[in-house]
C-alpha positions as semicolon CSV with decimal commas, in nm:
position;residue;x (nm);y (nm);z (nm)
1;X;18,099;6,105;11,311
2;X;18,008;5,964;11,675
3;X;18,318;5,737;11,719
4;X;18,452;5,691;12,021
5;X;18,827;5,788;12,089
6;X;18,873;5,415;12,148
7;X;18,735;5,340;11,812
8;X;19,010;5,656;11,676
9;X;19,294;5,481;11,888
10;X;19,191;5,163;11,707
11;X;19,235;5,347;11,361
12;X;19,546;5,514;11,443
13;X;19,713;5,178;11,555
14;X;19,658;4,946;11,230
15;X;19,726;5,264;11,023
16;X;20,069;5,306;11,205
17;X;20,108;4,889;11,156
18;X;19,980;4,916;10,738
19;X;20,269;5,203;10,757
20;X;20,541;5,007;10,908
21;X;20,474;4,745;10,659
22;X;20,459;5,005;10,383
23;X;20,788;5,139;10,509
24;X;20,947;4,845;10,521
25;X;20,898;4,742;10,197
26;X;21,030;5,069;10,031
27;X;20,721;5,197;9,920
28;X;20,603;5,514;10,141
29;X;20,962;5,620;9,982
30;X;20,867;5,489;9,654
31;X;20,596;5,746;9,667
32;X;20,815;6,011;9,786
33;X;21,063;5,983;9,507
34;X;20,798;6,007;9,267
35;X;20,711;6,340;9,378
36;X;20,894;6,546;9,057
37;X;21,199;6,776;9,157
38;X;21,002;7,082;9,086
39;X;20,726;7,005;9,312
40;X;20,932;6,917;9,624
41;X;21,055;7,274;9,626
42;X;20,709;7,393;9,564
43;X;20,602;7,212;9,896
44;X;20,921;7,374;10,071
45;X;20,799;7,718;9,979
46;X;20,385;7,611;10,091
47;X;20,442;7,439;10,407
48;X;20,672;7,787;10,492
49;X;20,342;7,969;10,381
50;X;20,148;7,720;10,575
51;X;20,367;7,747;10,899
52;X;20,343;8,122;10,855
53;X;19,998;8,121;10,804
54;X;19,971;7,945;11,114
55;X;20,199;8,186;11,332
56;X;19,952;8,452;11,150
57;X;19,645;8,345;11,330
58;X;19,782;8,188;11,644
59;X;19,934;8,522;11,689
60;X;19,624;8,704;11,700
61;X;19,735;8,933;11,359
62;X;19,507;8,725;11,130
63;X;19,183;8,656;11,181
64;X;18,892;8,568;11,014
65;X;18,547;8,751;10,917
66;X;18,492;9,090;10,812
67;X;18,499;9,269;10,502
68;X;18,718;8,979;10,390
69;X;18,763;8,648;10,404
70;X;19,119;8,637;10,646
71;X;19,239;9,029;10,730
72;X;19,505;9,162;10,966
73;X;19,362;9,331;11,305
74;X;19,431;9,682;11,431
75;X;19,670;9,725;11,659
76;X;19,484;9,870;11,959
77;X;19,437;9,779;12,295
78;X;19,139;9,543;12,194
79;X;19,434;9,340;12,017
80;X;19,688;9,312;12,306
81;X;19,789;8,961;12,182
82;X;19,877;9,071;11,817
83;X;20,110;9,341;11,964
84;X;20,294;9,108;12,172
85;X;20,301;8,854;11,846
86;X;20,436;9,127;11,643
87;X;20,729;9,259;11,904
88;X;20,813;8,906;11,934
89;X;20,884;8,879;11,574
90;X;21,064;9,218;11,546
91;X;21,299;9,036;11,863
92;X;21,334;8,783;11,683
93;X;21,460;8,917;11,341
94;X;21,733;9,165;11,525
95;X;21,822;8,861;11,694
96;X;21,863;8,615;11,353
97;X;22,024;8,920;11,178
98;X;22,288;8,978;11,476
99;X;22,344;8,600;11,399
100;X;22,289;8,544;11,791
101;X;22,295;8,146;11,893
102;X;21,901;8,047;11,947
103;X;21,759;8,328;11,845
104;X;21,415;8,159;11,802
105;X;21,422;7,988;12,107
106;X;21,513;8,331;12,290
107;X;21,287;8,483;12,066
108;X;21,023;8,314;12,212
109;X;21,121;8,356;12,587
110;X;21,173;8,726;12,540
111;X;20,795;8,699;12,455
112;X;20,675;8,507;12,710
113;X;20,816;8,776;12,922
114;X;20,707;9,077;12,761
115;X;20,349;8,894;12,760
116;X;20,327;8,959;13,152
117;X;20,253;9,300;13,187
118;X;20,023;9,272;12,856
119;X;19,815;9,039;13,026
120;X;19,899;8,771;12,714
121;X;20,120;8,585;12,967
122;X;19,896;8,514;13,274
123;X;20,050;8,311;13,565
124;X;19,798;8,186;13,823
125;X;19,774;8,251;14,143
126;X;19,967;7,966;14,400
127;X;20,188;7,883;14,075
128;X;20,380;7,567;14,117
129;X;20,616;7,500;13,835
130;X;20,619;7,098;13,886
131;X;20,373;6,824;13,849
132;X;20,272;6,441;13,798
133;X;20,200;6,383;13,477
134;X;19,853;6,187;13,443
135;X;19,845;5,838;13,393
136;X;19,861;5,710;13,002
137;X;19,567;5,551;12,866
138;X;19,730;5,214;12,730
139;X;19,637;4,994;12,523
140;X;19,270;5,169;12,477
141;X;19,133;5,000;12,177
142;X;18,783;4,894;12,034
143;X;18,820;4,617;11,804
144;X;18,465;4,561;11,762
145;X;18,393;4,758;11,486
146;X;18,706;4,686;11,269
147;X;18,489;4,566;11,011
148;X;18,235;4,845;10,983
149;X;18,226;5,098;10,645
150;X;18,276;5,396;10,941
151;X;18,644;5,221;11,046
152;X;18,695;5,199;10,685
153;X;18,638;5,578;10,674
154;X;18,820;5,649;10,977
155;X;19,118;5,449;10,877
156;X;19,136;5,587;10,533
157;X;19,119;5,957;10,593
158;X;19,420;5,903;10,891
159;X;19,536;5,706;10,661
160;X;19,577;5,981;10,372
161;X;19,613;6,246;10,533
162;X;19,899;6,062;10,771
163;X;20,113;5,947;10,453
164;X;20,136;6,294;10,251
165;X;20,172;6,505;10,589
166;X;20,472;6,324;10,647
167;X;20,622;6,300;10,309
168;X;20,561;6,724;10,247
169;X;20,708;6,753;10,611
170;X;21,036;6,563;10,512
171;X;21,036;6,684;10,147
172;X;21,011;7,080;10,290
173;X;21,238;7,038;10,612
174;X;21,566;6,847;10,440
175;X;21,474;7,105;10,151
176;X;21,581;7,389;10,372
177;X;21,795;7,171;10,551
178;X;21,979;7,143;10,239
179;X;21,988;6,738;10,293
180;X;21,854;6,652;9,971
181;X;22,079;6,505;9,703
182;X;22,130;6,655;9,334
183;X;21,808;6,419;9,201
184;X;21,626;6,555;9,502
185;X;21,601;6,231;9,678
186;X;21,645;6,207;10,058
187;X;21,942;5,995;10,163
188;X;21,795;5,755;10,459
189;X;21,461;5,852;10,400
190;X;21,360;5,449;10,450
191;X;21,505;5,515;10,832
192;X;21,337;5,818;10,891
193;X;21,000;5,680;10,763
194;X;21,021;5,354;10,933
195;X;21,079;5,581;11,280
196;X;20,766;5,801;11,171
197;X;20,591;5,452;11,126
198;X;20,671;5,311;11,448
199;X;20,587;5,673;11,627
200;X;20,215;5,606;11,545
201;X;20,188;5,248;11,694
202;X;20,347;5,326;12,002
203;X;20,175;5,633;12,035
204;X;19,827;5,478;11,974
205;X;19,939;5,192;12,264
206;X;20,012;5,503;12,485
207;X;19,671;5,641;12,399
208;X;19,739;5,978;12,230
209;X;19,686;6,071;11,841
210;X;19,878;6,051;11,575
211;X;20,235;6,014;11,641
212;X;20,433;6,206;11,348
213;X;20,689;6,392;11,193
214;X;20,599;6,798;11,206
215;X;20,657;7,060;11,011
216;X;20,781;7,267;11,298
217;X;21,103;7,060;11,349
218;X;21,183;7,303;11,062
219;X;21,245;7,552;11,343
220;X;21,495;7,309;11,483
221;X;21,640;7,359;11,139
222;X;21,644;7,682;11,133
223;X;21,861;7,697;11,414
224;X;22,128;7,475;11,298
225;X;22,035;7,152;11,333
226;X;22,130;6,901;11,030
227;X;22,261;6,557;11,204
228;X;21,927;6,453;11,382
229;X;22,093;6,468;11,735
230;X;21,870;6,751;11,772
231;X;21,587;6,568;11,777
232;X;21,702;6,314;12,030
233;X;21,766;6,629;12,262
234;X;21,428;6,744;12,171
235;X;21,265;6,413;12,275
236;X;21,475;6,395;12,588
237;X;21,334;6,745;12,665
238;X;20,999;6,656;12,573
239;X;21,004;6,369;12,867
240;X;21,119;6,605;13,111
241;X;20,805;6,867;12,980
242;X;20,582;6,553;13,148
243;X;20,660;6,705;13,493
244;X;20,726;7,037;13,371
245;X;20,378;7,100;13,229
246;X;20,265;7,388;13,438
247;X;20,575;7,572;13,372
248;X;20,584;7,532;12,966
249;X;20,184;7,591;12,960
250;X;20,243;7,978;13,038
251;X;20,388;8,003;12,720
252;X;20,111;8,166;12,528
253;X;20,065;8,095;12,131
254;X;20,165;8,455;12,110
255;X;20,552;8,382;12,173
256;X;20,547;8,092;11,938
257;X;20,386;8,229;11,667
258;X;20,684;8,486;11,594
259;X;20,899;8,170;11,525
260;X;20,633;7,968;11,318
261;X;20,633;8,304;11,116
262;X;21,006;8,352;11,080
263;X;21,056;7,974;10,976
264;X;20,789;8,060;10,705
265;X;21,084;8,334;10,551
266;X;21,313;8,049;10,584
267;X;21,183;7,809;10,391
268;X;21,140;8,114;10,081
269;X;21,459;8,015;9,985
270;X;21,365;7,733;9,771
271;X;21,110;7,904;9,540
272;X;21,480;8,004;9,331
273;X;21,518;7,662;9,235
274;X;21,144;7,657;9,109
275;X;21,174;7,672;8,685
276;X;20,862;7,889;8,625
277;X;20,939;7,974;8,275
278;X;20,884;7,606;8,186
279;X;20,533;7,624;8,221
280;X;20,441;7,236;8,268
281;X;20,678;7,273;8,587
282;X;20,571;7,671;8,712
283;X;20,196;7,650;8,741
284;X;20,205;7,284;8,900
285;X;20,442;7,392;9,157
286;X;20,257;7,735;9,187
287;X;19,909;7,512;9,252
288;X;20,091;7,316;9,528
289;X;20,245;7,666;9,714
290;X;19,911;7,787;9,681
291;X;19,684;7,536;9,824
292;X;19,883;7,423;10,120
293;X;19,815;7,780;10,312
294;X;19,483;7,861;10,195
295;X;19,366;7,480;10,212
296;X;19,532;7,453;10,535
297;X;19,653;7,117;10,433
298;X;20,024;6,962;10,363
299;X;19,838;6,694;10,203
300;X;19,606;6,883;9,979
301;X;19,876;7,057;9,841
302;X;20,066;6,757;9,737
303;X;19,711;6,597;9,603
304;X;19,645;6,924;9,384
305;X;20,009;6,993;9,290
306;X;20,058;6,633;9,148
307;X;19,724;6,640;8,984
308;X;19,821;6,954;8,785
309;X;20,155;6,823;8,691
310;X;20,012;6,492;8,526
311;X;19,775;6,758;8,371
312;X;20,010;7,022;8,226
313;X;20,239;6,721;8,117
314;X;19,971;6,572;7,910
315;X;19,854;6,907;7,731
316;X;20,203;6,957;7,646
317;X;20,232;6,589;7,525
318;X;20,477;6,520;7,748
319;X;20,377;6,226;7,936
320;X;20,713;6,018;7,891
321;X;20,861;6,266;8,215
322;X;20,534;6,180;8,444
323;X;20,690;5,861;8,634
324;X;20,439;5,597;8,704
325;X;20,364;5,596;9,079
326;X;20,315;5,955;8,999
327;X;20,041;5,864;8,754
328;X;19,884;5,600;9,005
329;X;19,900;5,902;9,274
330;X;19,728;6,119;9,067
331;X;19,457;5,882;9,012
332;X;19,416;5,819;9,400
333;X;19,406;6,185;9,469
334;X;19,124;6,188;9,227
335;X;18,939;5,878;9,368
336;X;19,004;6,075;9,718
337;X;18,825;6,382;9,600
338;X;18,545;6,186;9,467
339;X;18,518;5,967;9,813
340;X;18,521;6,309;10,039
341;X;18,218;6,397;9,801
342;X;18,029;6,096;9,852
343;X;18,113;6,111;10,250
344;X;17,995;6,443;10,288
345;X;17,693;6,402;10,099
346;X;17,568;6,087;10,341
347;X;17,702;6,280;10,652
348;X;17,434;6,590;10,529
């Protein structure tokens, strides 16, 4: 659109201050318990799709064009980095099965390593492991156009996309985490939102993008962790990456992707909870598992999902079980689709 990264700073920040107003209120988690029960285990089962659609193409196995749309490569010697994705993943199954501590984590090491002689891993000549980390770009805003229809546009489509990333990411991960209470509802989910809020202000002060929660903390999950002191570790590991970042950029996206992948079978598990034979439940939570991968969107399949819920539930003159946020959501979702429309049509 021809905005500066000052003027996408400037977004970021009063969308991270609307959100810790929202959150403080109660009403990002208003919007979240909305969600019905059947649908948060429908966005369990996409994101895994998602994440493992992800690992897919990062890997090299996937990739576009073709006879068809997305296909899997051969497995020759033009496709070294699909190889070294797939042996990765093969490590990393005998070492989940053998119920070995970190598996994923030495999954991905083992990969790194096996990378070198495939050429997938390349270390540069005159390595040095250690370095400063470049000076943060604080406090880089430009207020100046605050008041334009482009901020507007800016703001809102951060702002969407922001709030339903965030929710799907907590709804899937304490899915599989098996946090979630017998309504479905996620105890201290105020907390965890209000952190997620505050995450985006200080990381548009520090000049970076969007400060939130990701689905790939699900791999943290994955290998145990339920309390949260995980994820102070993983921030206090993160900080230390700063000067490390020579030595954790050899990692290639090839000894990741086997774990992105295996977290995908994880977070199966909640597609038995789905009731399919109910059919005002089955095909909305099926149209939520299916958009998230091929959409390539946490957010999409939420806005899709919910829209086909309030849809079934109305054919089957059963509105009384649609709760009212999840009506106004629907109706947002729709307005959404409509504004996207109208944006891409002036953009062309």
């Amino acid at each position: 659109m021809g905005c500066t990264w000052q003027f996408a700073l400037t977004a970021v920040l009063v969308e991270g201050l609307l959100f810790i107003a929202m959150s403080m209120f109660g009403i990002r988690e208003a919007i979240m318990n909305s969600i019905p029960a059947n649908l948060r285990r429908a966005v369990s089962v996409g994101i895994g799709l998602f994440v493992a659609l992800i690992g897919l193409v990062n890997g090299g196995i996937c990739e576009a064009g073709g006879a068809t749309p997305i296909a899997f490569v051969n497995f020759d010697t033009h496709h070294l980095d699909a190889i070294v994705c797939t042996l990765g993943f093969i490590i990393t199954i005998i070492l989940y099965v053998l119920k070995i501590p970190g598996s994923v984590l030495l999954g991905i090491i083992l990969t790194t390593i096996i990378g070198i002689p495939f050429g997938v891993t390349r270390i540069p000549n005159g390595f040095v492991p250690f370095a400063t980390p470049a000076t943060p770009h604080l406090f880089q805003f430009d207020f100046a156009g605050v008041l334009s229809i482009k901020f507007f546009v800016v703001f809102f489509t951060f702002l969407f996309t922001d709030l339903f990333d965030t929710i799907g990411t907590l709804l899937g991960v304490s899915e599989q985490a098996g946090l979630t209470k017998k309504d479905g509802r996620i105890p201290n989910a105020k907390g965890a939102l209000f952190a997620d809020s505050v995450g985006t202000v200080i990381g548009a002060c520090l000049g970076t993008s969007t400060v939130t929660s990701f689905v790939e903390s699900a791999s943290g999950v994955a290998a145990g962790a339920r309390t949260g002191f995980a994820s102070v570790v993983t921030a206090a590991f993160f900080l230390i990456s700063i000067f490390l970042s020579p030595l954790f950029s050899l990692i290639p996206p090839q000894a990741t992707a086997p774990a992105l992948i295996f977290v995908g079978f994880l977070m199966m598990k909640s597609i038995t909870g789905i009731n399919f034979n109910d059919l005002s439940e089955g095909i909305p939570a099926f149209v939520t598992i299916l958009v998230m991968p091929f959409g390539y969107s946490i957010a999409k399949g939420i806005m899709w999902g919910v829209i086909a819920y309030c849809l079934c539930k109305t054919i089957t003159r059963r509105t009384k079980e649609i709760h009212p946020i999840t009506w106004v959501l629907a109706g947002i979702f729709i307005a959404d689709f409509v504004f996207e429309a109208l944006k891409s049509n002036a953009m062309n």
